[in-house]
LUMMI-197651 format. One record per residue: x negated, y negated, z negated of N, C-alpha, C in turn; residue in one letter. Coordinates in steps of 0.001 Angstrom, whole numbers, padded with zeros to 6 digits, always signed. Layout:
XYZXYZXYZA;...
This chain:
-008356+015557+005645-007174+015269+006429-007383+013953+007172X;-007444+013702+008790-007237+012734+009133-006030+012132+009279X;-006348+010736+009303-005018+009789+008979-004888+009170+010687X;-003537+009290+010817-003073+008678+012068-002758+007219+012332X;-003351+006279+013127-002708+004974+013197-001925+005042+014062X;-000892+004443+013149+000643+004053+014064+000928+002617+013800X;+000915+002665+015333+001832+000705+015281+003070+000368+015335X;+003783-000288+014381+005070-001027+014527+005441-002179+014931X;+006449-002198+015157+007120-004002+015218+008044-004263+013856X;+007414-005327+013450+008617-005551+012468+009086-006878+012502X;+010412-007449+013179+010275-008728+013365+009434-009029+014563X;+008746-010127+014449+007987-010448+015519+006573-010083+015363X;+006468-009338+014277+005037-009175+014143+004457-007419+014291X;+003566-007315+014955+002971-006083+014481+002404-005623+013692X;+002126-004079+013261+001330-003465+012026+001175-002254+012156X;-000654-002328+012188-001239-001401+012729-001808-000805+011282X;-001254+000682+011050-001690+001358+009823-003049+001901+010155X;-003999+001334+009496-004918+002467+009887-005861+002853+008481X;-006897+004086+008566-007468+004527+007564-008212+002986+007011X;-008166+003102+005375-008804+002196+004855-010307+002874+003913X;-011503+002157+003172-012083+003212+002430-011873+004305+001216X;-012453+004586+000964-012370+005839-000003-011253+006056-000872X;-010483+006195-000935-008528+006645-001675-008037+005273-001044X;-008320+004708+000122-007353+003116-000185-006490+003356+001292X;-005661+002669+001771-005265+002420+003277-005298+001062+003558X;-005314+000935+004952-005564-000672+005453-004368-000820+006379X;-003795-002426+006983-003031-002413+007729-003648-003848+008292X;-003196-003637+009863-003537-004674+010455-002738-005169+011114X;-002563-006820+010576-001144-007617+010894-000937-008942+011902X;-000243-008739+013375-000589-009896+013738+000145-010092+014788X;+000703-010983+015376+001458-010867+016667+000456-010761+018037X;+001482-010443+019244+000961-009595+020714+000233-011178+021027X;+000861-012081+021011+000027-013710+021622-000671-014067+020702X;-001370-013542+019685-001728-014046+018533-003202-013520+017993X;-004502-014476+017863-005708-013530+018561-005879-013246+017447X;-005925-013987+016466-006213-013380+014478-005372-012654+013894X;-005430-011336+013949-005053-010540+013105-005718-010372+011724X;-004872-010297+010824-004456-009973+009468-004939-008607+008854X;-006220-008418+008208-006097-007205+007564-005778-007244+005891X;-004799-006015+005581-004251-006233+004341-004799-004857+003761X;-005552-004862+002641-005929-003225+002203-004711-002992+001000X;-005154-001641+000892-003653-001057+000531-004832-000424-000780X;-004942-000959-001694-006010-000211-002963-005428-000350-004194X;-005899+000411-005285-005459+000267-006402-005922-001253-007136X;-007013-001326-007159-007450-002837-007660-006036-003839-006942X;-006234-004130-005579-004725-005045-005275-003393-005035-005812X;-003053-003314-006036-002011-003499-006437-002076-003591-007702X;-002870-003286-008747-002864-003941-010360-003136-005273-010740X;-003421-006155-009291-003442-007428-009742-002249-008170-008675X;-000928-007385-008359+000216-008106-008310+000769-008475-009338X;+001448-009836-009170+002066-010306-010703+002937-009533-010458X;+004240-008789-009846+005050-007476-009846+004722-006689-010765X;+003534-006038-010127+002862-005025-010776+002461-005522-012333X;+001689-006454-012546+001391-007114-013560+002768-007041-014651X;+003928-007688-014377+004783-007764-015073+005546-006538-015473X;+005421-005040-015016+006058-004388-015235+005202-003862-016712X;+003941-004216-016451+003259-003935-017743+002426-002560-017399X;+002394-002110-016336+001958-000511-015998+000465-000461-016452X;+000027+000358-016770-001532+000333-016723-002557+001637-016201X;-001794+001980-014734-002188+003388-014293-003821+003441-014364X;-004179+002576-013722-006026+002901-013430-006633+003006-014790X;-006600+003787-015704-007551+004008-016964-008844+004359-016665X;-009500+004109-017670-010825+004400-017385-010860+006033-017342X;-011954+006762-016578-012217+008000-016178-010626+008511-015420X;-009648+008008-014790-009183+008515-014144-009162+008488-012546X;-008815+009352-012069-008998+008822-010412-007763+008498-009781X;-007662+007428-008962-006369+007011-008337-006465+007311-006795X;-005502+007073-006202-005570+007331-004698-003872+006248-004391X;-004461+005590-003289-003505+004926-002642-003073+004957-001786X;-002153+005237-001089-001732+005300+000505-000504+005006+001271X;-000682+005037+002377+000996+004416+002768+002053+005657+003120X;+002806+005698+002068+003925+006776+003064+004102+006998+003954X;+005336+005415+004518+005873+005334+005451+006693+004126+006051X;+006685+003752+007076+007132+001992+006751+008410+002051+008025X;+009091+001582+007393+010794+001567+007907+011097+000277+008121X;+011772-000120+008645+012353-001342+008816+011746-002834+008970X;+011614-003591+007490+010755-004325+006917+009833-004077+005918X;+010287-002174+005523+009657-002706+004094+008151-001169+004669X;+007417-001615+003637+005974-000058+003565+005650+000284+002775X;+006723+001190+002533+006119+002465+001529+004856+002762+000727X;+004620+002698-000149+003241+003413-000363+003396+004080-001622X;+002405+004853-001741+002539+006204-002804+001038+005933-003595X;+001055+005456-005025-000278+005224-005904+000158+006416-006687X;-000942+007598-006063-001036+007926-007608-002200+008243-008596X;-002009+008773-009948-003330+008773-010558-002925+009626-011171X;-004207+010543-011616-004431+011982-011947-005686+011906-013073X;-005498+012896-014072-006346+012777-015197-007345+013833-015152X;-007648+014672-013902-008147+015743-013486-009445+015093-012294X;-009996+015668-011909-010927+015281-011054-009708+015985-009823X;-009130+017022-009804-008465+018099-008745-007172+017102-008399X;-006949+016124-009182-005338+015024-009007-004539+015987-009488X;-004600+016956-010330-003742+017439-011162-003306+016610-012295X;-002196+017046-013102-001568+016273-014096-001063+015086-013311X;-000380+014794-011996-000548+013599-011171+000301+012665-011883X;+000090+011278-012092+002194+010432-011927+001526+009728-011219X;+002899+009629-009623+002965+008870-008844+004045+007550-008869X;+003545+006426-008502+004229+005661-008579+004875+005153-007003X;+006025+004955-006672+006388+004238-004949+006301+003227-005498X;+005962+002191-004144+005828+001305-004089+006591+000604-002836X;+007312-000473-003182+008020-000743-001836+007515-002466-001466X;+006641-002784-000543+006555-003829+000352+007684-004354+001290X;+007484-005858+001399+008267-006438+002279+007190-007156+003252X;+007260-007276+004679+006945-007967+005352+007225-009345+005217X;+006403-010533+005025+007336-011889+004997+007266-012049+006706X;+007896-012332+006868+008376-012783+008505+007620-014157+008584X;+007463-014784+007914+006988-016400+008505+005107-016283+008093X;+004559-015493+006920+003095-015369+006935+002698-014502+007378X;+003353-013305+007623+003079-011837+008121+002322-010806+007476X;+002574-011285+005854+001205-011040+004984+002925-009655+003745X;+002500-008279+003522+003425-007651+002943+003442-008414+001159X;+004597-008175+000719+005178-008631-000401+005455-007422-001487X;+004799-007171-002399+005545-006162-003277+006900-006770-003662X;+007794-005428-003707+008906-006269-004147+009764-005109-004902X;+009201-003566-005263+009776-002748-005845+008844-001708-006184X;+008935-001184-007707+007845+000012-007996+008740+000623-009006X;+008618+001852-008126+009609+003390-009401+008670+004289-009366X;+008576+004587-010794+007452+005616-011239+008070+006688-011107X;+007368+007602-010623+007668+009241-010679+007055+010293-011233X;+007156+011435-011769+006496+012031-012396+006193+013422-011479X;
């Protein structure tokens, strides 16, 4: 399945979703007058080492399982993303977890700031 990059405005900043490597997504963050853009990867390693994430106590990435990370969908301020992990090589048996990001407006760098597990 190819993945589509779509650009937003959020605030004053832009964010360009685009494919990241192997199960991960990438986003690229930066304003229109602004020559350094920001890339932020969207992977399981990053998100198990948010203190968010950290504090909820989760411990999806086990050993021999496979995870996959990606971005839903990004609304407003915040970007979606969907981790899930599967005890199957096929991502059967899945639990997915959302994940909800915030844009900070003044670093332009996303913020976890909400995770509901789903089954």
């Amino acid at each position: 399945m190819e993945k589509k990059e779509q650009l937003k405005k959020i605030g004053e900043w832009l964010v360009l979703q685009t494919g990241g490597e192997f199960n991960t997504d990438s986003l690229l963050i930066g304003k229109e007058d602004y020559s350094n853009w920001n890339s932020f990867e969207i992977s399981s390693d990053k998100t198990e080492k948010d203190s968010l994430w950290k504090s909820k106590n989760i411990k999806a990435n086990k050993m021999g399982k496979l995870s996959k990370v990606s971005i839903k969908e990004i609304i407003g301020n915040e970007i979606i993303i969907n981790y899930l992990v599967s005890s199957s090589k096929e991502y059967k048996n899945q639990e997915v977890s959302e994940i909800t990001y915030e844009l900070d407006q003044i670093k332009g760098i996303p913020v976890m700031r909400k995770i509901k597990n789903k089954k």
